[in-house]
C-alpha positions, -999 to +999 in steps of 0.1 A: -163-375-226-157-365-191-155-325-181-127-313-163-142-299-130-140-260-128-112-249-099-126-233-068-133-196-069-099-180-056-082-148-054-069-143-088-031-152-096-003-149-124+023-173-130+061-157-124+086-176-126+066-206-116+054-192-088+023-182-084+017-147-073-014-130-062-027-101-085-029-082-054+004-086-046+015-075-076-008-042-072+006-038-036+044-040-047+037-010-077+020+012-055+045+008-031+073+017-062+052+047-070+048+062-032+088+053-025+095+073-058+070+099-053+086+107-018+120+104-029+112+134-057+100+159-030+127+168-009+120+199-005+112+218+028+077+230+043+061+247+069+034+229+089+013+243+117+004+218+143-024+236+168+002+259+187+034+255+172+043+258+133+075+232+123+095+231+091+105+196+082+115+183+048+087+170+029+097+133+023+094+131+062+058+144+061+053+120+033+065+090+054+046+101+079+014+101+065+018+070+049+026+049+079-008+067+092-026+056+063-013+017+064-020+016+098-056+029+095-063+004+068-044-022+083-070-014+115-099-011+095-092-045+075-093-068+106-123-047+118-137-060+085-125-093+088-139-099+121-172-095+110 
């Protein structure tokens, strides 16, 4: 009786709707959900101080804001990785 050769070690994936979608993905797209819902919840306004001057902008901007930073610093630091 013949074995069925193992498949090559890949990233993991699900099945939806015949497609086959990384688990990643998956993770990605529900943290995305939860920091678009988390922002949209905090409207409110609040006072920042920069160095000199103090602002007061609503909070979902500060939110974005600091987001964007974030992707972009681990965007940046993933090809730094992947370079290696």
């Amino acid at each position: 009786m013949a074995e069925k050769p193992l498949p090559p070690n890949g990233p993991s994936t699900v099945t939806v709707k015949g497609r086959a979608v990384r688990l990643r993905t998956i993770g990605i797209g529900i943290l995305a959900i939860l920091a678009i819902w988390f922002i949209a919840a905090n409207t409110g306004s609040v006072s920042i101080r920069l160095w000199i001057p103090t602002v007061t902008l609503p909070l979902w901007v500060v939110l974005t804001v600091t987001l964007l930073v974030g992707l972009v610093i681990g965007w940046f630091l993933a090809r730094r990785r992947a370079k290696r």
